[in-house]
N, CA and C atoms as an extended XYZ file, in Angstrom:
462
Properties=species:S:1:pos:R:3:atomname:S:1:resname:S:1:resid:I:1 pbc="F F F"
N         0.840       -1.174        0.000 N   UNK     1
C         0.000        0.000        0.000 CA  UNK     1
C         0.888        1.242        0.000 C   UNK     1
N         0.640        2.067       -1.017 N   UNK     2
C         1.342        3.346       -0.910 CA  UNK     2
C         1.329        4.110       -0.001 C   UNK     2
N         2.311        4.960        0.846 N   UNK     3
C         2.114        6.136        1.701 CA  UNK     3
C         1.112        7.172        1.083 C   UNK     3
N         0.857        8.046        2.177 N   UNK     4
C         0.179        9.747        1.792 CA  UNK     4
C         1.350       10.361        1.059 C   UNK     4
N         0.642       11.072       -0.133 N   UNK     5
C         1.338       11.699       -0.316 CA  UNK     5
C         0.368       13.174       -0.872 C   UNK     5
N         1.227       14.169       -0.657 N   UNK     6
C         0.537       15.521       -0.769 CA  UNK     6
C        -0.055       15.916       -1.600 C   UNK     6
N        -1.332       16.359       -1.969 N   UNK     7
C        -1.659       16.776       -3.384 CA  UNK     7
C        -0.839       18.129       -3.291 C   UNK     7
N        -1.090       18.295       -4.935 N   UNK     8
C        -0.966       19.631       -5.748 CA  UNK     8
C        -1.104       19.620       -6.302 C   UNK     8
N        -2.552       20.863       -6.117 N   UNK     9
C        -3.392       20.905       -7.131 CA  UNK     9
C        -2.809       21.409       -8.746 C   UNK     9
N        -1.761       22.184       -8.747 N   UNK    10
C        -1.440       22.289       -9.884 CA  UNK    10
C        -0.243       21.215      -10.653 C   UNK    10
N        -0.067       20.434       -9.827 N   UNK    11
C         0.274       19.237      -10.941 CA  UNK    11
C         1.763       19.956      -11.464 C   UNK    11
N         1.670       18.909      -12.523 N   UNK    12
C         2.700       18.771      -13.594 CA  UNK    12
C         2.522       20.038      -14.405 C   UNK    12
N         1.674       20.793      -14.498 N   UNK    13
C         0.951       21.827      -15.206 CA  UNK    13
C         1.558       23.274      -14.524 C   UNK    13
N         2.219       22.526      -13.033 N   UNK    14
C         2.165       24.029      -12.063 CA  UNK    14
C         3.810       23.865      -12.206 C   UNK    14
N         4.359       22.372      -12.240 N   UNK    15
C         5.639       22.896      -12.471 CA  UNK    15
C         6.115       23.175      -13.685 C   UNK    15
N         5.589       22.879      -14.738 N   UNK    16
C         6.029       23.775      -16.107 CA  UNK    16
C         5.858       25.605      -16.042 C   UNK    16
N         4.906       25.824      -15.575 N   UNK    17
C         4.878       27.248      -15.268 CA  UNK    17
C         5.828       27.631      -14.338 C   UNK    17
N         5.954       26.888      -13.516 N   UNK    18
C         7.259       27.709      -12.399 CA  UNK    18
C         8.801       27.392      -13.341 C   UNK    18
N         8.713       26.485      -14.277 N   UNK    19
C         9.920       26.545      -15.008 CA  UNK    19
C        10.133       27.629      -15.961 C   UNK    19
N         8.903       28.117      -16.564 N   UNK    20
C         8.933       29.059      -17.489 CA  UNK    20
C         9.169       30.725      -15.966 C   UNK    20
N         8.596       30.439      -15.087 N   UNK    21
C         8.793       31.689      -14.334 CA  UNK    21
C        10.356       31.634      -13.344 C   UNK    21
N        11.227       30.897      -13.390 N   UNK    22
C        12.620       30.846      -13.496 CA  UNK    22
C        13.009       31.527      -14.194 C   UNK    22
N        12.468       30.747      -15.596 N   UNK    23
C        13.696       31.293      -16.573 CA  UNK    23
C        12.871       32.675      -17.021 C   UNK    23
N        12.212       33.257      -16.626 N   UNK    24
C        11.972       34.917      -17.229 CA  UNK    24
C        12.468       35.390      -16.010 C   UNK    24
N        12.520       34.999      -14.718 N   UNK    25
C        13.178       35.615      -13.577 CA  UNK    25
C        14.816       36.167      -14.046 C   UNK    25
N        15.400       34.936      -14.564 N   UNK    26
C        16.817       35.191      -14.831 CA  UNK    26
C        16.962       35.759      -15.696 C   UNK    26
N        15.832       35.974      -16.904 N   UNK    27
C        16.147       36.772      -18.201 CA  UNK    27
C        16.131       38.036      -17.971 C   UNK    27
N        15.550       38.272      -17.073 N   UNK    28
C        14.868       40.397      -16.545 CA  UNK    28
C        16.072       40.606      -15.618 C   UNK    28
N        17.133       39.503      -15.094 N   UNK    29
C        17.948       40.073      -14.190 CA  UNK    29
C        19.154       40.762      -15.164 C   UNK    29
N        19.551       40.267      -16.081 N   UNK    30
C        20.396       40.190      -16.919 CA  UNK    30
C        19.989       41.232      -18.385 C   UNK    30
N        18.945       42.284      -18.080 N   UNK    31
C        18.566       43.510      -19.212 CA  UNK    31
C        18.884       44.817      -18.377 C   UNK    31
N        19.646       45.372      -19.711 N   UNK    32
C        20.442       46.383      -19.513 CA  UNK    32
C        19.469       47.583      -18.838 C   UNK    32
N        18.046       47.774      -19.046 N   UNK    33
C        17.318       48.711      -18.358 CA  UNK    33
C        16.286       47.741      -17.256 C   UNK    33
N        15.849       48.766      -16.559 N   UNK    34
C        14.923       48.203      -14.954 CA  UNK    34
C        13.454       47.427      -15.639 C   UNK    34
N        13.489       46.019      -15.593 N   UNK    35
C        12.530       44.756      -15.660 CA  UNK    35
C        11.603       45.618      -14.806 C   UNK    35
N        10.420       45.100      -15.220 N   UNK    36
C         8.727       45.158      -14.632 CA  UNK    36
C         9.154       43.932      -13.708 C   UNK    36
N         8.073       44.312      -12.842 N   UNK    37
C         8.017       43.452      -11.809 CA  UNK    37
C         6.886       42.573      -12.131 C   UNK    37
N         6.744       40.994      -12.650 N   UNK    38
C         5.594       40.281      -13.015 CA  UNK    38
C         5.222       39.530      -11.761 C   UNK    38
N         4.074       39.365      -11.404 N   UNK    39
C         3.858       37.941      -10.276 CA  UNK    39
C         3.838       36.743      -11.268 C   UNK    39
N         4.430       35.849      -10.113 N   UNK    40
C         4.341       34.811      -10.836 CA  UNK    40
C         2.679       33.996      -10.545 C   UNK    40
N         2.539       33.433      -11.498 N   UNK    41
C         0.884       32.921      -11.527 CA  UNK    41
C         0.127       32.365      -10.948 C   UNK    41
N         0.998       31.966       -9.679 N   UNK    42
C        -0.271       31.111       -8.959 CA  UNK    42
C         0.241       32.150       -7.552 C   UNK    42
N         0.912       33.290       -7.511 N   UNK    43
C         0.913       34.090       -6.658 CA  UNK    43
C        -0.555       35.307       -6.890 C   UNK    43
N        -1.068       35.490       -7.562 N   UNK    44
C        -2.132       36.438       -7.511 CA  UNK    44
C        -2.987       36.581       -6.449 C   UNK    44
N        -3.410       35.607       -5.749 N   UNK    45
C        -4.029       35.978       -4.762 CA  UNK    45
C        -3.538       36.831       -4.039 C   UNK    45
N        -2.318       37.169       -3.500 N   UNK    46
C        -1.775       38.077       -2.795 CA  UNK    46
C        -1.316       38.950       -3.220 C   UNK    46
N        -1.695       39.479       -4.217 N   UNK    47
C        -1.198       40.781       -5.320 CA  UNK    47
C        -2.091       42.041       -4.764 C   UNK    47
N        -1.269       42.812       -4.655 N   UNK    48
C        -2.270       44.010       -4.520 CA  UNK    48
C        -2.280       44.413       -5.206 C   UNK    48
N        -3.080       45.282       -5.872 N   UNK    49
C        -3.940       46.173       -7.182 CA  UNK    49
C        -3.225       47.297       -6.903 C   UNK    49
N        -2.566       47.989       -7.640 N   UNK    50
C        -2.042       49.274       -7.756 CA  UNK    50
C        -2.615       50.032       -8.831 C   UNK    50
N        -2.998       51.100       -8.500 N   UNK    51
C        -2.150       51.965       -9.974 CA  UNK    51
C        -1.340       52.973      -10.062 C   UNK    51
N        -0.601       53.216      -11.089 N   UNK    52
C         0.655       53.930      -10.997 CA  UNK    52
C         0.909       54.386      -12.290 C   UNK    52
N         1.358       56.051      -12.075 N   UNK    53
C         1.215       56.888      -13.081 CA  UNK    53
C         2.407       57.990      -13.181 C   UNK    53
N         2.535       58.767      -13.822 N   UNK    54
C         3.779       59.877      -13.148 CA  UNK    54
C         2.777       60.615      -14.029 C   UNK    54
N         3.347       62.410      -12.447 N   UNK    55
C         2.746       63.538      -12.878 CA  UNK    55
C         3.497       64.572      -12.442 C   UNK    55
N         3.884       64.993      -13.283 N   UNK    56
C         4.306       66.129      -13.052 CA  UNK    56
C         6.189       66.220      -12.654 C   UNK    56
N         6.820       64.998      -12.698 N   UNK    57
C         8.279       64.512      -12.306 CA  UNK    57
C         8.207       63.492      -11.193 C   UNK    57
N         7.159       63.261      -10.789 N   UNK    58
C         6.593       62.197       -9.817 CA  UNK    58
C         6.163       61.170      -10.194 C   UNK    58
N         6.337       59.786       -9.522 N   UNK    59
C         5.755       58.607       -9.547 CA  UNK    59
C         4.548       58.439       -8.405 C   UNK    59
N         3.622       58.267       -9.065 N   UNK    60
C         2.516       57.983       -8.051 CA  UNK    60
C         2.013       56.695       -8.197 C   UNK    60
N         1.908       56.217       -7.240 N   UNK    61
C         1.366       54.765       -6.897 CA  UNK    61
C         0.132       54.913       -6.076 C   UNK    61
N        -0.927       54.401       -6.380 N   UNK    62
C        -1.962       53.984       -5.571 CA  UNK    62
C        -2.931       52.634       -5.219 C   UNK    62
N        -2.739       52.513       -4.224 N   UNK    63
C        -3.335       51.362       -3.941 CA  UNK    63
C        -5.006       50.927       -2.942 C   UNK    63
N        -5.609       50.397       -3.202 N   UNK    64
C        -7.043       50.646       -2.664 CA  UNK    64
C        -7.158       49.484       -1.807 C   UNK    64
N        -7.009       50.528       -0.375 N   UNK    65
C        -7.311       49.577        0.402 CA  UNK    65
C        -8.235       50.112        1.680 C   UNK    65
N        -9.764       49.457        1.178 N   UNK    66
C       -11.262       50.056        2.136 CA  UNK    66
C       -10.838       49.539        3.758 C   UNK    66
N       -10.842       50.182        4.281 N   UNK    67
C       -11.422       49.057        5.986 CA  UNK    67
C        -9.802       48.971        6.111 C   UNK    67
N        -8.587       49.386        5.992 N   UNK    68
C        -7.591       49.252        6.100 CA  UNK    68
C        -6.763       50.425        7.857 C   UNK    68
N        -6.895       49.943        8.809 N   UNK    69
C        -5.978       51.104        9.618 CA  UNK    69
C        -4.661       51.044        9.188 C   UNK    69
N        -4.411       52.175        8.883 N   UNK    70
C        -3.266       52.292        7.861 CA  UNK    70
C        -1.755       52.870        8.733 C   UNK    70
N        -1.996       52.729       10.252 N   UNK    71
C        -0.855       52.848       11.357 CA  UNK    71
C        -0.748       51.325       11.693 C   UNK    71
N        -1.562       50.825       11.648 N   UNK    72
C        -1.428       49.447       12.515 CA  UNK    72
C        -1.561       48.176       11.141 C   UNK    72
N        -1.997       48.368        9.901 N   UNK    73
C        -2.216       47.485        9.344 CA  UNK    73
C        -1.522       47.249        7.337 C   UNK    73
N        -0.287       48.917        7.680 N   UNK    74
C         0.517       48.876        6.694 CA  UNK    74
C         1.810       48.968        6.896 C   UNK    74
N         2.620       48.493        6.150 N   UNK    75
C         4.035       48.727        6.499 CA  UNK    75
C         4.322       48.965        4.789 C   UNK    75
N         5.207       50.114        4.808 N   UNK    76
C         6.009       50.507        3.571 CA  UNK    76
C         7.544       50.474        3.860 C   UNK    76
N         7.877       49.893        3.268 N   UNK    77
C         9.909       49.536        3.457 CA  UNK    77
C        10.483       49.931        1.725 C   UNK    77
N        11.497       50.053        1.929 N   UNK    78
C        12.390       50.300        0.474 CA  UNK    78
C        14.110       49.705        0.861 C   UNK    78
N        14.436       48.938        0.214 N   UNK    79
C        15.493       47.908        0.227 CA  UNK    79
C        16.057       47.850       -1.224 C   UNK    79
N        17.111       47.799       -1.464 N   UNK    80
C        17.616       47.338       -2.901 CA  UNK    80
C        17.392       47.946       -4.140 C   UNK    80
N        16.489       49.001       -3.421 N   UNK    81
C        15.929       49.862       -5.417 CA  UNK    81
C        14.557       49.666       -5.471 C   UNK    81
N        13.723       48.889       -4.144 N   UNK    82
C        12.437       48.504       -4.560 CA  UNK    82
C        11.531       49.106       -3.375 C   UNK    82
N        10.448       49.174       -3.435 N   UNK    83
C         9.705       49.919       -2.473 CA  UNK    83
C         8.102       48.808       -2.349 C   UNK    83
N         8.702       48.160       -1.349 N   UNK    84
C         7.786       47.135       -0.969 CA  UNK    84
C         6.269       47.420        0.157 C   UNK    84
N         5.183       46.958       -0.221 N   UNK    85
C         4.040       47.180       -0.077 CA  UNK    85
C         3.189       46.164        0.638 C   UNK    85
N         2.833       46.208        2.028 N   UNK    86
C         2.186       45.092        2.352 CA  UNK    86
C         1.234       45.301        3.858 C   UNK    86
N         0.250       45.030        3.662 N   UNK    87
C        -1.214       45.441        3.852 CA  UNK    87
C        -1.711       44.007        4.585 C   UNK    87
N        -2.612       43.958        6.192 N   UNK    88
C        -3.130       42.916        6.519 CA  UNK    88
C        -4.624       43.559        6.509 C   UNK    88
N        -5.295       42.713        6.069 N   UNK    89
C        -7.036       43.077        6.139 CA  UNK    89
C        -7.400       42.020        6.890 C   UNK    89
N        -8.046       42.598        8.325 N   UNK    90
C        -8.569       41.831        9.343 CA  UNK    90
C       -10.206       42.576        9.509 C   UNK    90
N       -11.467       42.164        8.681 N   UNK    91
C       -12.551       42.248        8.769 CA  UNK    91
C       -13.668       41.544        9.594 C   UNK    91
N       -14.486       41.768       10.270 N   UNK    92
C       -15.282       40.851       10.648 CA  UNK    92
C       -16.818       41.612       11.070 C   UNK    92
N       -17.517       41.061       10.237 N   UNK    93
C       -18.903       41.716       10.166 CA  UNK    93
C       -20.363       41.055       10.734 C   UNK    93
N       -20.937       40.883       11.848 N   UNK    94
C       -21.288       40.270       12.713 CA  UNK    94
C       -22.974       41.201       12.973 C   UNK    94
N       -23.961       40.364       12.383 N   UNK    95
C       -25.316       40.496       12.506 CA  UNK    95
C       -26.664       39.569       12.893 C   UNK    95
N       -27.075       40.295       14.216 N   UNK    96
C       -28.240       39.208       14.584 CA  UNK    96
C       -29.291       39.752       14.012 C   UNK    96
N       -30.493       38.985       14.060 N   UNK    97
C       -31.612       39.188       13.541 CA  UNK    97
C       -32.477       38.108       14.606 C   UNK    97
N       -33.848       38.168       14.431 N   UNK    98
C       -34.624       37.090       14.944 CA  UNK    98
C       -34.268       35.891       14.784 C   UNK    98
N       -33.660       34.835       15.441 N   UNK    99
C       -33.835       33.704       14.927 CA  UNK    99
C       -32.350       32.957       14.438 C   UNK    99
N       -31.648       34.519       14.022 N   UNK   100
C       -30.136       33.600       13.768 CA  UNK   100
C       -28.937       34.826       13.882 C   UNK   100
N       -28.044       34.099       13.567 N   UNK   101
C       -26.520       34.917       13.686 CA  UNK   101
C       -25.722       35.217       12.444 C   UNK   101
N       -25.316       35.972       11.687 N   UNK   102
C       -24.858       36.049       11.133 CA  UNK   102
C       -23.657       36.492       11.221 C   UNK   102
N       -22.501       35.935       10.750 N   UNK   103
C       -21.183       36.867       11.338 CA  UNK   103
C       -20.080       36.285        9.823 C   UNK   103
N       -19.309       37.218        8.960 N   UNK   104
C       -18.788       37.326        8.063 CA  UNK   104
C       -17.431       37.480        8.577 C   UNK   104
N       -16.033       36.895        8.146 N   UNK   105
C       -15.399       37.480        7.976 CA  UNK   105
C       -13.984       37.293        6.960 C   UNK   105
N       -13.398       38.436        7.275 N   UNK   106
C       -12.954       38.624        6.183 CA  UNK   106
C       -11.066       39.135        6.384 C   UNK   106
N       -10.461       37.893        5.927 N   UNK   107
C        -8.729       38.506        6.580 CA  UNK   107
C        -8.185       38.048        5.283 C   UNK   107
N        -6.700       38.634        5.397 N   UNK   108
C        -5.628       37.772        4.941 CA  UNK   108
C        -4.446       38.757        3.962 C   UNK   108
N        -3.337       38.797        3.684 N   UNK   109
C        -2.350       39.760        3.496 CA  UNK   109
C        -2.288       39.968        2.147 C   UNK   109
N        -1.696       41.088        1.420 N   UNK   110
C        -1.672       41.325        0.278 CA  UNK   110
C        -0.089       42.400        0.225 C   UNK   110
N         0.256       41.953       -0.860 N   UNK   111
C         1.448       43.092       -0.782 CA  UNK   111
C         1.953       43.072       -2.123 C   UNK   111
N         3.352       43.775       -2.258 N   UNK   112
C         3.473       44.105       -3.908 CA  UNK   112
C         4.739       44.806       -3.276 C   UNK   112
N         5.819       44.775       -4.821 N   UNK   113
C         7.147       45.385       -4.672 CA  UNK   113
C         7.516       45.644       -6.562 C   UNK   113
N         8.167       47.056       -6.233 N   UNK   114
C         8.181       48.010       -7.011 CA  UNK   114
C         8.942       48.481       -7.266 C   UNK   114
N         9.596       48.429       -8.251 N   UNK   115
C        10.976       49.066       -8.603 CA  UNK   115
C        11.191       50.817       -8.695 C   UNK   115
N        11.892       50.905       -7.712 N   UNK   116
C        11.689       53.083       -7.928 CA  UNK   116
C        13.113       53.478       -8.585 C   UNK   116
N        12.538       54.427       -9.261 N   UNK   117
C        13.351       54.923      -10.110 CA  UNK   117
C        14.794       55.053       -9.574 C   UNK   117
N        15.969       54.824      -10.177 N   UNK   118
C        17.414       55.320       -9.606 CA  UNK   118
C        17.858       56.309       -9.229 C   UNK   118
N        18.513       56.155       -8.131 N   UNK   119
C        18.744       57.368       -7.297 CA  UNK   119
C        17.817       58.006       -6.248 C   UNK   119
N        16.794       57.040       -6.058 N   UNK   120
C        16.004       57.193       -5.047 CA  UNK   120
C        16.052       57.110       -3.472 C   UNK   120
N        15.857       57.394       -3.003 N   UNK   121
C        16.165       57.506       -1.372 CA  UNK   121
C        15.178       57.416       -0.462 C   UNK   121
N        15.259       56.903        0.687 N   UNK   122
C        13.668       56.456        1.587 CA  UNK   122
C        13.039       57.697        1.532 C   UNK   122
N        13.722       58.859        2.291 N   UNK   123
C        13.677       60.319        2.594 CA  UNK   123
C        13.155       61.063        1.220 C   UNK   123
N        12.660       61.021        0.470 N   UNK   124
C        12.295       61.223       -0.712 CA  UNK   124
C        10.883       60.612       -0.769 C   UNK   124
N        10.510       59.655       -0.220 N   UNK   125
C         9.280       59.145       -0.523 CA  UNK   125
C         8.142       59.431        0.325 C   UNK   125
N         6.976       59.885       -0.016 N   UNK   126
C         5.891       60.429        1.070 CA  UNK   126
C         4.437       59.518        0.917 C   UNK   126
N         4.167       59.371        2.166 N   UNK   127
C         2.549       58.466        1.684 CA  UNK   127
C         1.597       59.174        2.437 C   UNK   127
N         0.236       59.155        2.154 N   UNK   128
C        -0.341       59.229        2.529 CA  UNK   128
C        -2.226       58.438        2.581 C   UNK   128
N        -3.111       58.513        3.389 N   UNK   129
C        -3.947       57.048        3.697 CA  UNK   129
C        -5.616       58.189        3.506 C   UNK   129
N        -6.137       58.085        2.650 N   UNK   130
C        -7.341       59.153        2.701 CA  UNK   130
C        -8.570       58.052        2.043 C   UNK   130
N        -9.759       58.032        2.734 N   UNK   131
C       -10.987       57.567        1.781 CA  UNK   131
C       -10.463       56.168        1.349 C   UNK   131
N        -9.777       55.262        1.931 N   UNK   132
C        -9.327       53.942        1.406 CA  UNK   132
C        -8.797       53.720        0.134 C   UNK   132
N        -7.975       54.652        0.423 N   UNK   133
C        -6.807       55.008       -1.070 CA  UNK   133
C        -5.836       55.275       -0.077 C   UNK   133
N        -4.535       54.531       -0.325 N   UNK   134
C        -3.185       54.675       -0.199 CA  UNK   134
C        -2.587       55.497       -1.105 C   UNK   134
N        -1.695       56.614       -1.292 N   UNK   135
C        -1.094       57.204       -2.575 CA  UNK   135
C         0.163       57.287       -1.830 C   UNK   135
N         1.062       57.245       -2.537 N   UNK   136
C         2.459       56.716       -2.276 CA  UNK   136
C         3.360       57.929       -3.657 C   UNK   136
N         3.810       58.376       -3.370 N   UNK   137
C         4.526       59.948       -4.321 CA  UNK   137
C         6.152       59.479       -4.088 C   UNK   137
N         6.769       59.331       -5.279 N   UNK   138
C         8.427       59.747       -5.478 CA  UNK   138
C         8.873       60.169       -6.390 C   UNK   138
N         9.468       61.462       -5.481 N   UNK   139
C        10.078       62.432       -6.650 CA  UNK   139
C        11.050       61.519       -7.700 C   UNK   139
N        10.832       61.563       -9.021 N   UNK   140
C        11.895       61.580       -9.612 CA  UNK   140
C        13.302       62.383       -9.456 C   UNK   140
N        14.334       61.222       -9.700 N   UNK   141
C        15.522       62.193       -9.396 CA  UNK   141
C        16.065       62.976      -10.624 C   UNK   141
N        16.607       64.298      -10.529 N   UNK   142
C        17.552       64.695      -11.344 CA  UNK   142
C        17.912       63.570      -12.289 C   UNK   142
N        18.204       63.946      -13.278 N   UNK   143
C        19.321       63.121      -14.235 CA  UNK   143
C        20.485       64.389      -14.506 C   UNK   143
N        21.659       64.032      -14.733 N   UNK   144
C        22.486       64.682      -14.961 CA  UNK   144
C        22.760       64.641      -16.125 C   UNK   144
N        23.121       65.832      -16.851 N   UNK   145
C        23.065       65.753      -17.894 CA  UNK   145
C        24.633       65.473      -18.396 C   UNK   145
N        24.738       64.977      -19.784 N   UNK   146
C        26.388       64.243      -20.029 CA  UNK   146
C        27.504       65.441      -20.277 C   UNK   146
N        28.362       65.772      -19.247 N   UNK   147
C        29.403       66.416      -20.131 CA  UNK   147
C        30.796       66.068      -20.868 C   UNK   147
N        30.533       66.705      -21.694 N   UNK   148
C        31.652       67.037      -22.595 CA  UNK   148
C        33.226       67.370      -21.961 C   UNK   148
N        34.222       65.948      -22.000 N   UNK   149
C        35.467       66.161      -21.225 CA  UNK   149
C        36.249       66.758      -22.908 C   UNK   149
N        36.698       67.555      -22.598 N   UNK   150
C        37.575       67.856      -23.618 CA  UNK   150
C        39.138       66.878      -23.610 C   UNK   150
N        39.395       66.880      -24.978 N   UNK   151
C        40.912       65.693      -24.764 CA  UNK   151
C        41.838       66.429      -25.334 C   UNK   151
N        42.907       66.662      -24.467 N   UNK   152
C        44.155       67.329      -25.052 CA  UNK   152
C        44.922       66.703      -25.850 C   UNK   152
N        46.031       66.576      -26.680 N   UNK   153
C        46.432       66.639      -27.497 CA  UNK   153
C        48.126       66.541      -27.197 C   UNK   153
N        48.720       65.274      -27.054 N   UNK   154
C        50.262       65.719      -26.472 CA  UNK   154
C        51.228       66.004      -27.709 C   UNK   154
């Protein structure tokens, strides 16, 4: 008689996709300009929804998050060039009526990481939490422009 052994649900099907999401991992490390950040596919559930735009020399990021206390239930960090995003939603919605109980609820983490432009700095980045919208602002930096070394002539 065979032992237990673990399902997974995605099979043979889930490791061909994690082979193809290797090898685009290593292909985006190795391009000369800054790779998009893709999830890989059976990570979506924990994706947070952004959107993100530039205005005005700014990167704006926004993220929608209703029912969120945004002292106790966000953390924003920046490490390595990336500006990481991650959000716990702890809901619970609880109604009697004649006769019965109703009680809903509703948890579980979501987060996202983001490549910010070069030359970026924590101290540079500002957030703020209004109407269950996160907006998240970084200045673009300066670029310097190329100069011209002159070459002497011996």
């Amino acid at each position: 008689m065979p032992g237990l052994m673990k399902h997974d649900p995605r099979g043979e099907v889930g490791e061909f996709f994690s082979r193809f999401d290797r090898m685009f991992d290593e292909w985006t490390r190795i391009l000369p300009f800054r790779a998009m950040s893709f999830p890989h596919w059976h990570d979506m559930d924990d994706l947070l929804p952004i959107e993100e735009f530039r205005e005005d020399g700014t990167l704006v990021v926004r993220a929608d998050l209703p029912g969120i206390d945004p002292d106790k239930d966000v953390e924003l960090t920046v490490s390595d060039g990336m500006l990481y995003i991650h959000a716990e939603r702890r809901e619970e919605k609880k109604r009697e009526e004649t006769g019965y109980l109703r009680r809903e609820l509703r948890y579980g983490s979501l987060s996202r990481a983001l490549p910010l432009p070069k030359g970026t700095t924590e101290s540079d980045i500002t957030a703020a939490y209004e109407a269950g919208i996160l907006e998240i602002r970084v200045p673009e930096p300066k670029q310097e422009t190329a100069k011209k070394i002159p070459i002497s002539k011996s």
